[in-house]
C-alpha positions in Angstrom: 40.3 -25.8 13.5 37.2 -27.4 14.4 35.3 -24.5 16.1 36.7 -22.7 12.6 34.7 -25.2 10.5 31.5 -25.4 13.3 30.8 -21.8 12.7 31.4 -21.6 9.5 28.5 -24.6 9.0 26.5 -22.6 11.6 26.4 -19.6 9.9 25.6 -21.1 6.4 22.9 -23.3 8.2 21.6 -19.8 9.3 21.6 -18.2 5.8 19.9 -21.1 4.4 16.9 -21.1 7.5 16.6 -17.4 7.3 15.8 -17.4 3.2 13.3 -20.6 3.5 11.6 -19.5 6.2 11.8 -15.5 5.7 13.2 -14.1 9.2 14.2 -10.8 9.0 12.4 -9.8 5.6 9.2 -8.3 7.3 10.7 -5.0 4.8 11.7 -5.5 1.8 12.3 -3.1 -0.8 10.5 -2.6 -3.9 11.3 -1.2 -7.2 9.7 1.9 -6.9 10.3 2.1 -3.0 8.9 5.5 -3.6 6.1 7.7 -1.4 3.3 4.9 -0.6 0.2 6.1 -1.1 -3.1 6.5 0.9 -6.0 5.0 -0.8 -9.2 6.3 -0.9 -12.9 5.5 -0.9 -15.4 6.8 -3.5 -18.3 7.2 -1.6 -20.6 6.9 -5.1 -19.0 3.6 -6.8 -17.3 2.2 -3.2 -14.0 2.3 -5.6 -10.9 2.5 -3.6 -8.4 5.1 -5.9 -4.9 6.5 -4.5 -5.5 10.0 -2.8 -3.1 11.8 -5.7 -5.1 10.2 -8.2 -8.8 11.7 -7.0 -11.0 13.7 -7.9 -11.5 16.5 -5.0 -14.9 17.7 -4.6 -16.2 19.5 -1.6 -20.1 18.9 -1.0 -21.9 20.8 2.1 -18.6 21.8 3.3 -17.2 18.2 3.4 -14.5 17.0 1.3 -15.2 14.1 -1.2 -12.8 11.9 -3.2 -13.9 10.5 -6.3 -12.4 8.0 -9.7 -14.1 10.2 -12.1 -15.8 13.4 -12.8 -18.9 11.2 -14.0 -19.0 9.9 -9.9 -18.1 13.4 -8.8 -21.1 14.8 -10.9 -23.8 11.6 -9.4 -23.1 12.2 -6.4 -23.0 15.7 -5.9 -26.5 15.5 -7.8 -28.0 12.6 -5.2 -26.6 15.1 -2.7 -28.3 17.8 -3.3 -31.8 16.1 -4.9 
């Protein structure tokens, strides 16, 4: 009966040290535990944007994202002035 009531306090000691201290929760789930993703640099306003969210523009054969049309239009226009 004792060893009964040890592990029971043992395991319940464990449950209680694993949610203070956070062992085993390196993943946790979100909400929206959707498609994460990639985030991108605007090379004009140094704006970090997620990639399905830019605006594509390809520049001397180089692919470019952008926040706006507006930084789009800049840069292409430093670019090629």
């Amino acid at each position: 009966m004792r060893l009964l009531i040890f592990a029971a306090l043992a395991y319940l000691l464990y449950r209680v040290f694993r949610h203070y201290f956070g062992f085993g929760d390196k993943i946790r789930k979100t909400e929206n535990s959707g498609v994460i993703d990639e985030m991108v640099k605007d090379p004009f306003c140094d704006t970090y944007i997620p990639v399905r969210d830019a605006k594509r523009r390809v520049i001397n054969g180089r692919e470019y994202f952008f926040c706006s049309e507006a930084c789009a239009d800049k840069f292409q226009k430093e670019k090629e002035g």
